[in-house]
FIVEX-162608 format. One record per residue (C-alpha): residue number from 1; residue in one letter; chain; z negated, x, y negated. Coordinates in nm, 4 decimals, always signed. Layout:
N
+-----+---------+--------+----------+----------+----------+
! num ! residuo ! cadena !        w !        u !        v !
+-----+---------+--------+----------+----------+----------+
! NUM !       a !      A !        Z !        X !        Y !
...
+-----+---------+--------+----------+----------+----------+
// end
This chain:
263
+-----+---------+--------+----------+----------+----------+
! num ! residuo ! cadena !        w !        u !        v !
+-----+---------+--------+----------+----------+----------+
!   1 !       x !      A ! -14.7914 !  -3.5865 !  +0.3387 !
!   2 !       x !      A ! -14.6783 !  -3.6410 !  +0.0103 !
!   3 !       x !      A ! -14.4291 !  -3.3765 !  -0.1536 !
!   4 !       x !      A ! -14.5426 !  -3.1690 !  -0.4103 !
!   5 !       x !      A ! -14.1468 !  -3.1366 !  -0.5837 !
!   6 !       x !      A ! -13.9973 !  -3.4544 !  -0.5722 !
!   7 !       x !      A ! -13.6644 !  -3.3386 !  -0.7321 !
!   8 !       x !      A ! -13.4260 !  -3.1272 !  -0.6525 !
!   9 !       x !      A ! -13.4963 !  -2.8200 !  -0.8894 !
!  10 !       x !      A ! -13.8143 !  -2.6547 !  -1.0003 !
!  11 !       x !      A ! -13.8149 !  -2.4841 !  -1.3161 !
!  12 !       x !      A ! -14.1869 !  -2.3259 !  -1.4525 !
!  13 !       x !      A ! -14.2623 !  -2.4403 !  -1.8346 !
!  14 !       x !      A ! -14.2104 !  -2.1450 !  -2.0855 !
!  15 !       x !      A ! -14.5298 !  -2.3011 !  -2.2675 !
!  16 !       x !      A ! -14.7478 !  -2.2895 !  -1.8947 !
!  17 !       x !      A ! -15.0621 !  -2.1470 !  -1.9934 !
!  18 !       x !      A ! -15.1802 !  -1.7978 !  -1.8222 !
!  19 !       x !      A ! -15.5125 !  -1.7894 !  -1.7393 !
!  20 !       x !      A ! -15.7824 !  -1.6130 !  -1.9765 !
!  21 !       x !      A ! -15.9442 !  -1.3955 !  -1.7169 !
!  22 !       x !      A ! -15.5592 !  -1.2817 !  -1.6203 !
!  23 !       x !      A ! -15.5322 !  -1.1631 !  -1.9633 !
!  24 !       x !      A ! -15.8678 !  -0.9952 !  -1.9838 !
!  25 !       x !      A ! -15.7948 !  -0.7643 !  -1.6418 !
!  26 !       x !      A ! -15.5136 !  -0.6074 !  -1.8857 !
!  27 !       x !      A ! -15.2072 !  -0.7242 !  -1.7073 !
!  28 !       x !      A ! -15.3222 !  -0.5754 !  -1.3846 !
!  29 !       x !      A ! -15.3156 !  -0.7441 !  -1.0425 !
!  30 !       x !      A ! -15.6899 !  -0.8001 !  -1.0098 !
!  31 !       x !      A ! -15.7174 !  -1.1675 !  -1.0869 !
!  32 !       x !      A ! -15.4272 !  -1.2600 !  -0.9364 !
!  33 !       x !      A ! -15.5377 !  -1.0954 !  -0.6090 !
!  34 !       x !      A ! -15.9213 !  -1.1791 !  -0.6180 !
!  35 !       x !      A ! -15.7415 !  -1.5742 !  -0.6374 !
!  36 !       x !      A ! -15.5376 !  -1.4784 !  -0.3470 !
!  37 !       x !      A ! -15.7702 !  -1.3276 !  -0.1145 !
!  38 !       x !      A ! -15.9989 !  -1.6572 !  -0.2257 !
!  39 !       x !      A ! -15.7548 !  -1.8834 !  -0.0923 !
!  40 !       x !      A ! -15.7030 !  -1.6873 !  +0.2157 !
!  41 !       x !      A ! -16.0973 !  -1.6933 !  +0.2906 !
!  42 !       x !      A ! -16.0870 !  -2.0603 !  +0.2801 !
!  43 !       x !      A ! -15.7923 !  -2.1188 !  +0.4789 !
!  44 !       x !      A ! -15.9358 !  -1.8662 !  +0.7128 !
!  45 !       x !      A ! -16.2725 !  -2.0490 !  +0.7503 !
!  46 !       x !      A ! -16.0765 !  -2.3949 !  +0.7677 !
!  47 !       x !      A ! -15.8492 !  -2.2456 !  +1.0423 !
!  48 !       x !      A ! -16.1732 !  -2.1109 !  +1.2871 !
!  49 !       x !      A ! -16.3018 !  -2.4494 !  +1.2617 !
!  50 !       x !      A ! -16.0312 !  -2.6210 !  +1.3898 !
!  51 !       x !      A ! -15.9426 !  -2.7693 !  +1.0289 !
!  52 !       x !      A ! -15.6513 !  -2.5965 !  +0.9283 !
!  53 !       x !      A ! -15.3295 !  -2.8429 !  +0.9630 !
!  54 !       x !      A ! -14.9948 !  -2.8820 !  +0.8538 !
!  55 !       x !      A ! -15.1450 !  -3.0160 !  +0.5209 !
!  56 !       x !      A ! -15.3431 !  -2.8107 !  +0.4621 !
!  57 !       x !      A ! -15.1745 !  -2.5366 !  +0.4854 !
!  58 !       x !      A ! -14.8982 !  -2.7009 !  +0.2286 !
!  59 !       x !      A ! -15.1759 !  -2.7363 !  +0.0280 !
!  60 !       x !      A ! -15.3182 !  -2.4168 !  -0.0227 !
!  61 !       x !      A ! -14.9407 !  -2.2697 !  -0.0379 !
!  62 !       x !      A ! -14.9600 !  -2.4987 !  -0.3610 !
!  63 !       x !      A ! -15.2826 !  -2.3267 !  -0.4313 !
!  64 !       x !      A ! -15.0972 !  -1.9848 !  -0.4378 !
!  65 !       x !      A ! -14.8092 !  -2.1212 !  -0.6009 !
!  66 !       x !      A ! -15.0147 !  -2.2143 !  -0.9302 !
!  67 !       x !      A ! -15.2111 !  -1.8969 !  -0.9229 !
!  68 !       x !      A ! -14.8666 !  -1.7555 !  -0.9505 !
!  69 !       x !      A ! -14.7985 !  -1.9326 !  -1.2299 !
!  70 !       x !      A ! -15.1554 !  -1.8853 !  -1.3875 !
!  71 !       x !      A ! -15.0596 !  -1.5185 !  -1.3874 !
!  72 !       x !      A ! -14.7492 !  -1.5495 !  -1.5610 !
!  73 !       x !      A ! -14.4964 !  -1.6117 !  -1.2873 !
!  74 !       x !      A ! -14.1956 !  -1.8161 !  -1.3665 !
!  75 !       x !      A ! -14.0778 !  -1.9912 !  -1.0851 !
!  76 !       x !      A ! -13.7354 !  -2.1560 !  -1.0568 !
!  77 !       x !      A ! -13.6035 !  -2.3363 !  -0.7250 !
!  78 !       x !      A ! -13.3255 !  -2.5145 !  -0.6547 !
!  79 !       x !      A ! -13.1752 !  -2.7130 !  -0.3723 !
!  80 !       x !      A ! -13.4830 !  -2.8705 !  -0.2964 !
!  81 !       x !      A ! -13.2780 !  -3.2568 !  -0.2151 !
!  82 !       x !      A ! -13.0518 !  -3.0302 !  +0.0774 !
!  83 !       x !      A ! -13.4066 !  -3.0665 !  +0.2736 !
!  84 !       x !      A ! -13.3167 !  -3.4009 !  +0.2724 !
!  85 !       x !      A ! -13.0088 !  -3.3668 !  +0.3975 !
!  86 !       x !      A ! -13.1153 !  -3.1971 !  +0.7278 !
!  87 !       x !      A ! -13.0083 !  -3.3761 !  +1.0962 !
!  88 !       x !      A ! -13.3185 !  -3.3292 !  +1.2195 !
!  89 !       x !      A ! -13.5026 !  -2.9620 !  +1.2644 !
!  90 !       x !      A ! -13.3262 !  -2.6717 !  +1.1468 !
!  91 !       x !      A ! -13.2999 !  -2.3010 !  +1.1543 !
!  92 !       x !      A ! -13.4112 !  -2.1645 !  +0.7917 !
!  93 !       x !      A ! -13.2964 !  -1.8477 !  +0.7748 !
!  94 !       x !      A ! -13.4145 !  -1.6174 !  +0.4473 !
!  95 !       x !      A ! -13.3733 !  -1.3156 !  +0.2816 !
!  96 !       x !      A ! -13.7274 !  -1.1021 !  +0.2977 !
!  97 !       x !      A ! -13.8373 !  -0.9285 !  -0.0404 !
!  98 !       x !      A ! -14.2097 !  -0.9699 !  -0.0612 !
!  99 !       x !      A ! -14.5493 !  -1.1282 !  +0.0449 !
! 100 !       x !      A ! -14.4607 !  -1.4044 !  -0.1661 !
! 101 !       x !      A ! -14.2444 !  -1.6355 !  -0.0313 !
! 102 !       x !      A ! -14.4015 !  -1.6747 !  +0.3058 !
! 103 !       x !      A ! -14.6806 !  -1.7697 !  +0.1096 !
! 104 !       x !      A ! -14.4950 !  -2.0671 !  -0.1054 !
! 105 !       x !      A ! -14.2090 !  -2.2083 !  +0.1820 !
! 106 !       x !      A ! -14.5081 !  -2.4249 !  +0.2950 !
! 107 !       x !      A ! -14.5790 !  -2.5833 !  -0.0246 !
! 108 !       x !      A ! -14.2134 !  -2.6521 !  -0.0367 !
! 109 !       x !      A ! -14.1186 !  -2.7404 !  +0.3390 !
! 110 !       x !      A ! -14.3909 !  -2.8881 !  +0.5687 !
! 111 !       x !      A ! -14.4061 !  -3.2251 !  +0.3354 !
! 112 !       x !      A ! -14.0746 !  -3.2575 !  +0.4500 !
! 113 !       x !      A ! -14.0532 !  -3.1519 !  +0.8004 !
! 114 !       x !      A ! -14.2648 !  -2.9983 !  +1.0773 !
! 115 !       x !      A ! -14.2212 !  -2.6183 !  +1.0793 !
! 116 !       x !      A ! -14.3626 !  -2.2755 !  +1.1584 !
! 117 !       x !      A ! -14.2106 !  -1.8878 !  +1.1116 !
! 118 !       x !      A ! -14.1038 !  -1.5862 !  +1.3502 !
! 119 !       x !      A ! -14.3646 !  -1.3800 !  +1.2945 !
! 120 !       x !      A ! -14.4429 !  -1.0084 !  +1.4359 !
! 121 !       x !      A ! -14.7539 !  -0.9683 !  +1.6562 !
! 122 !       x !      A ! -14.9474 !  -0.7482 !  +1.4224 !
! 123 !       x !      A ! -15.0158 !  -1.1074 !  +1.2141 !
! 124 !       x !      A ! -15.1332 !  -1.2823 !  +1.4805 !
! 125 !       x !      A ! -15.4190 !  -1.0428 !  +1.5652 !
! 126 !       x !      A ! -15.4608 !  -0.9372 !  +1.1473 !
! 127 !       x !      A ! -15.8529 !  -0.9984 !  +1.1020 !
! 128 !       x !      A ! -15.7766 !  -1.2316 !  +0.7513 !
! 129 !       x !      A ! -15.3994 !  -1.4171 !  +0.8468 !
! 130 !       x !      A ! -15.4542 !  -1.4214 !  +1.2382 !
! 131 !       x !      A ! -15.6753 !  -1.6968 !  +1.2565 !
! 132 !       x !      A ! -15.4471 !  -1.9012 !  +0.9990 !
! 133 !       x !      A ! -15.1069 !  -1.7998 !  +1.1090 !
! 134 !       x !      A ! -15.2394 !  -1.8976 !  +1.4842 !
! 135 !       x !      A ! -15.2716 !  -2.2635 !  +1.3525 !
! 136 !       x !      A ! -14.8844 !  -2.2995 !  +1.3163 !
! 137 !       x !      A ! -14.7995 !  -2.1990 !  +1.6809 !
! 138 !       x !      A ! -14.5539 !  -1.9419 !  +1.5698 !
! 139 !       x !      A ! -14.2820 !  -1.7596 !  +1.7446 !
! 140 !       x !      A ! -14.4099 !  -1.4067 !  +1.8021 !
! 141 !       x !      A ! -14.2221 !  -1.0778 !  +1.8287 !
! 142 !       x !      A ! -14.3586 !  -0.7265 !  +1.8721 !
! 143 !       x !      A ! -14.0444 !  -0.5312 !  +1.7025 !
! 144 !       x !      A ! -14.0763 !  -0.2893 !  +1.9512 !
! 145 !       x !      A ! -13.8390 !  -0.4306 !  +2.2234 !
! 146 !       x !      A ! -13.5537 !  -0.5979 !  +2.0378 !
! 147 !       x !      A ! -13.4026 !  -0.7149 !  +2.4197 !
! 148 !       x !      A ! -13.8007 !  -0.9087 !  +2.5071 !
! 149 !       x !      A ! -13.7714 !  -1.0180 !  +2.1510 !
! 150 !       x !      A ! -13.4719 !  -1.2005 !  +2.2113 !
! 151 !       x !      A ! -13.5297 !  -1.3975 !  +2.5206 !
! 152 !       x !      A ! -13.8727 !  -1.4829 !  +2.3143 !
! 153 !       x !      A ! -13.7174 !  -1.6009 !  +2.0578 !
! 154 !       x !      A ! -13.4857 !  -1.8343 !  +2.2112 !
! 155 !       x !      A ! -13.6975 !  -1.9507 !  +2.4854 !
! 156 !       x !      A ! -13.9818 !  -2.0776 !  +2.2244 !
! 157 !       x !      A ! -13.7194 !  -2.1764 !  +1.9383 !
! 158 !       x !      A ! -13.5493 !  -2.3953 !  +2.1587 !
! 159 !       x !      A ! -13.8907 !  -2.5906 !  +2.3082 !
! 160 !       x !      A ! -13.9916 !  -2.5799 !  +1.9318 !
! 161 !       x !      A ! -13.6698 !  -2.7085 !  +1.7857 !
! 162 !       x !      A ! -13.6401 !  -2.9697 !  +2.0643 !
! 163 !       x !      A ! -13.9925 !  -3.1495 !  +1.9524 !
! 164 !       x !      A ! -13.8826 !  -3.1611 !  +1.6290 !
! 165 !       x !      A ! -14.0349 !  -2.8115 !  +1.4914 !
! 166 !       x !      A ! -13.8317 !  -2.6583 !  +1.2095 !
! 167 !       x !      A ! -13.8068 !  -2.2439 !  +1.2083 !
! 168 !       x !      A ! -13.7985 !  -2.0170 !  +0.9577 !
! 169 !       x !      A ! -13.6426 !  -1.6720 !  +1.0511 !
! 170 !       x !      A ! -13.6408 !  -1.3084 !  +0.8224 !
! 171 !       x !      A ! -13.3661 !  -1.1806 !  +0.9912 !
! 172 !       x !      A ! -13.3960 !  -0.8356 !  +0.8340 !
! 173 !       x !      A ! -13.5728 !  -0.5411 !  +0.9466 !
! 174 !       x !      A ! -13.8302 !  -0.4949 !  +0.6678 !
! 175 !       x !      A ! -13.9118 !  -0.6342 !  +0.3366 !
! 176 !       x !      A ! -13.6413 !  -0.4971 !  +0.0901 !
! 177 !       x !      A ! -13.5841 !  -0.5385 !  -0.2507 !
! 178 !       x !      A ! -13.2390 !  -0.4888 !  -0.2721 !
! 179 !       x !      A ! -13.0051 !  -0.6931 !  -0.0431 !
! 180 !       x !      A ! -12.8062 !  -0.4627 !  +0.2170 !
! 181 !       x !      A ! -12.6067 !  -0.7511 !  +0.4134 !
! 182 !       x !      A ! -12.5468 !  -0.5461 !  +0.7201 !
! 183 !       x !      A ! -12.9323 !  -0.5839 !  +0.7956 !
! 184 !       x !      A ! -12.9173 !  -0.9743 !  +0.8291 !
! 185 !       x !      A ! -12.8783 !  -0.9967 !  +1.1712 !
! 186 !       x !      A ! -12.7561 !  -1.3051 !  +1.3260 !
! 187 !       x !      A ! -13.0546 !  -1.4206 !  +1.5191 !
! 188 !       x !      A ! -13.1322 !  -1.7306 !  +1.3653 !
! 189 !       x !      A ! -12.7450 !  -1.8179 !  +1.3944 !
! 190 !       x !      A ! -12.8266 !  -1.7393 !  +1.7677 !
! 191 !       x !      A ! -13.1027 !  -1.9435 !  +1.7496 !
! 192 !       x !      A ! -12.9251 !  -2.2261 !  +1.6227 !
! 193 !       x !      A ! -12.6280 !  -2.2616 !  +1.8433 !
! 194 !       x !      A ! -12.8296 !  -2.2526 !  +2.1230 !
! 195 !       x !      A ! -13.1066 !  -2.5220 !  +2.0502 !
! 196 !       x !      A ! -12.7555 !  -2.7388 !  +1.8779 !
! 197 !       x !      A ! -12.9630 !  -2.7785 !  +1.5100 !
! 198 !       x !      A ! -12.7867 !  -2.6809 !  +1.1743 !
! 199 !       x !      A ! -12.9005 !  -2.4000 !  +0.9913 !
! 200 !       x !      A ! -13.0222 !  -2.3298 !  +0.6096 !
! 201 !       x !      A ! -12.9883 !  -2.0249 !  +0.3964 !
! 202 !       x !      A ! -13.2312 !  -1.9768 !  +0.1546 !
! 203 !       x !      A ! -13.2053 !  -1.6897 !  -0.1075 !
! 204 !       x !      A ! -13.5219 !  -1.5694 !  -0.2809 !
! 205 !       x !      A ! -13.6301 !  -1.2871 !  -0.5567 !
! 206 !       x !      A ! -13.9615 !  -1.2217 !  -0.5353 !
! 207 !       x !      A ! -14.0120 !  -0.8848 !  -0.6753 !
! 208 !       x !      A ! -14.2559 !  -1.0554 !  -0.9573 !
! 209 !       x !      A ! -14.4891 !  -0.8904 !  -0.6256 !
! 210 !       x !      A ! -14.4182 !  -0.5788 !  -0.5431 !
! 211 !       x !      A ! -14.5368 !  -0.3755 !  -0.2000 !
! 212 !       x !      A ! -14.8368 !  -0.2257 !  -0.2434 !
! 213 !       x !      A ! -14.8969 !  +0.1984 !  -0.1773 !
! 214 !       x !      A ! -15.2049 !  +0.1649 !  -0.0169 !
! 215 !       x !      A ! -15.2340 !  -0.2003 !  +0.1119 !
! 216 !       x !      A ! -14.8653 !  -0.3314 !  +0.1542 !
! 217 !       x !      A ! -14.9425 !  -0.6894 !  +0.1269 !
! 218 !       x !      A ! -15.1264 !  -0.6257 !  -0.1868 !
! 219 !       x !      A ! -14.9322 !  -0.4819 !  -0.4348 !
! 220 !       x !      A ! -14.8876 !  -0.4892 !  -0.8327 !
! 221 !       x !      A ! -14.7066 !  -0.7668 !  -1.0335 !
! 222 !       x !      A ! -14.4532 !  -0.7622 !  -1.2454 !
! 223 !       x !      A ! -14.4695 !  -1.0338 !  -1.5034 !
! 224 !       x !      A ! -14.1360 !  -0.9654 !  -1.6448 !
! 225 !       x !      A ! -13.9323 !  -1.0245 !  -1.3192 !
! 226 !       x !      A ! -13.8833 !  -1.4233 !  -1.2714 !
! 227 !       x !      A ! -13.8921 !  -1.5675 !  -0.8986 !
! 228 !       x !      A ! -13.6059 !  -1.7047 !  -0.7777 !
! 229 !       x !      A ! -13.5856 !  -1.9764 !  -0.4465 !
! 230 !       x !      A ! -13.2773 !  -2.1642 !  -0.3456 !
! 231 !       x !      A ! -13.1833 !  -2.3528 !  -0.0690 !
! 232 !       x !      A ! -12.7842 !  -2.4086 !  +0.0686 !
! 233 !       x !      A ! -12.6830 !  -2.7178 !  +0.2150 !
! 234 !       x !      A ! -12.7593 !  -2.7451 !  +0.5851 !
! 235 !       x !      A ! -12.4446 !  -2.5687 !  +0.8087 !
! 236 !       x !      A ! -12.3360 !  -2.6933 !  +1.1231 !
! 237 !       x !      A ! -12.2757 !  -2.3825 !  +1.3928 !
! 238 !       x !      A ! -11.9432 !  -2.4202 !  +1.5804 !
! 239 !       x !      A ! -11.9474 !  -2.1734 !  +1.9102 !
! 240 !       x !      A ! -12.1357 !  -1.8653 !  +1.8299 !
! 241 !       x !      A ! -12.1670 !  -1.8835 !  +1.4958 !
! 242 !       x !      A ! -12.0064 !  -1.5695 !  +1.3097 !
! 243 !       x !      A ! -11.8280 !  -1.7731 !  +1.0879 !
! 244 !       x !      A ! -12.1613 !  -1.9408 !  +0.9728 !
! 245 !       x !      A ! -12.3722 !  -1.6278 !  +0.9660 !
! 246 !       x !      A ! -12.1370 !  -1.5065 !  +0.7164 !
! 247 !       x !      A ! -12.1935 !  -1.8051 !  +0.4821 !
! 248 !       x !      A ! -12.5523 !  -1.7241 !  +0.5201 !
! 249 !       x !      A ! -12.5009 !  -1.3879 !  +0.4140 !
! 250 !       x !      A ! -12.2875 !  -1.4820 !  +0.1285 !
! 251 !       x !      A ! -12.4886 !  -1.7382 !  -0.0023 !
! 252 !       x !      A ! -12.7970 !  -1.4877 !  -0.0397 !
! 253 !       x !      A ! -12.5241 !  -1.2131 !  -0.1573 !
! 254 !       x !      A ! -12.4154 !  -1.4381 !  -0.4303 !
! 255 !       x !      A ! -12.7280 !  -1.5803 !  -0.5455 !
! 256 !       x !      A ! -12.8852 !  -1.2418 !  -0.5419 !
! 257 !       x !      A ! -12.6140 !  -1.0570 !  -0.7702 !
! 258 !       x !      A ! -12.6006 !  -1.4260 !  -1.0402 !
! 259 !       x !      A ! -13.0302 !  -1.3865 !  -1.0671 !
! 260 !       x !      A ! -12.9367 !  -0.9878 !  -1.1196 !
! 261 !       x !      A ! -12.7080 !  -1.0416 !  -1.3933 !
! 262 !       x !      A ! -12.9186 !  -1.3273 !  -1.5512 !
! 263 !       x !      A ! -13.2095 !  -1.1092 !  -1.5823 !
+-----+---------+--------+----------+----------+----------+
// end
């Protein structure tokens, strides 16, 4: 599969043209979700047949990642080469702010490596992502029984991790907006010293979409809010990893509070 980024940043052209009909809905959501949901179908239909691989699901994360754009979303990502770097699979473990960037890691990730996500059970059995999210083979977690949820987590992640299947872990309760370190918990660090792999922080802001009132996943935009991904350099655990959690942490603190005051 053939990377879509082949440097190590990512920075969307001030000139990129914004599609008409965008501008015609007023500055609402409604193109930019009628292009969503579109996608979705197809990778829905693709997935029920049997069709739905690693590439293309890269691909139509690409597909999202220029409707994005299309609707006035400036995207900036960095680190991109410290994928390259990696000693084989790794733990990626992310900050969790909106629907967005579990929608653009694939564009970004599975041309490099084999990998799937932690996801809670509710997804797997969602009428529209279930059948797509199914495809990846995904660590599932119901959230109700943090103990089950555990021995799940490393019992799968380490068969995953051990034939060569990358992770990517939201450590934090819920989506949030604003950062609250305390929440990160240190399961992907877990994860990690256990299966022997490295792990990867990434930081994100992706507040450009917001949570919606009625439908979460489906909320406003915010065309004035820039989206923010970057990746750290891969981190060796040593014993149980508390040290190297708090790198994690720190590494999403900081990035978080220089995109804050940049804005």
């Amino acid at each position: 599969m053939k990377p879509f980024f082949k440097s190590d940043s990512y920075h969307t052209d001030e000139n990129y043209p914004r599609a008409l009909m965008d501008k015609l809905v007023l500055n609402s959501r409604l193109y930019f979700i009628s292009k969503f949901v579109t996608v979705i179908l197809k990778s829905r239909s693709l997935a029920l047949k049997g069709q739905y691989d690693s590439e293309a699901w890269a691909s139509s994360s690409y597909d999202i990642f220029k409707i994005t754009e299309e609707c006035g979303g400036r995207i900036h990502i960095s680190g991109m080469d410290n994928l390259q770097k990696c000693q084989g699979p790794v733990v990626f473990i992310s900050n969790h702010m909106s629907t967005l960037e579990p929608m653009l890691f694939p564009c970004i990730i599975a041309p490099q490596m084999k990998v799937t996500y932690i996801i809670k059970d509710s997804l797997v059995t969602h009428p529209f992502f279930g059948p797509i999210v199914r495809t990846r083979d995904p660590i599932v977690v119901s959230r109700s029984n943090s103990r089950e949820d555990l021995v799940t987590v490393m019992n799968k992640g380490q068969v995953l991790l051990a034939e060569g299947t990358s992770v990517i872990v939201f450590p934090q309760s819920t989506r949030r907006v604003d950062f609250r370190p305390k929440e990160l918990n240190s399961l992907g660090v877990k994860l990690a010293s256990k299966a022997n792999v490295q792990v990867v922080p990434i930081a994100v802001k992706t507040d450009f979409w917001q949570n919606g009132k009625y439908v979460r996943d489906l909320g406003p935009i915010d065309r004035n809010k820039p989206i923010h991904i970057a990746f750290g350099e891969p981190i060796s655990i040593d014993g149980m990893g508390k040290e190297e959690h708090k790198q994690v942490v720190d590494f999403i603190s900081s990035h978080l509070d220089k995109w804050k005051e940049n804005h």
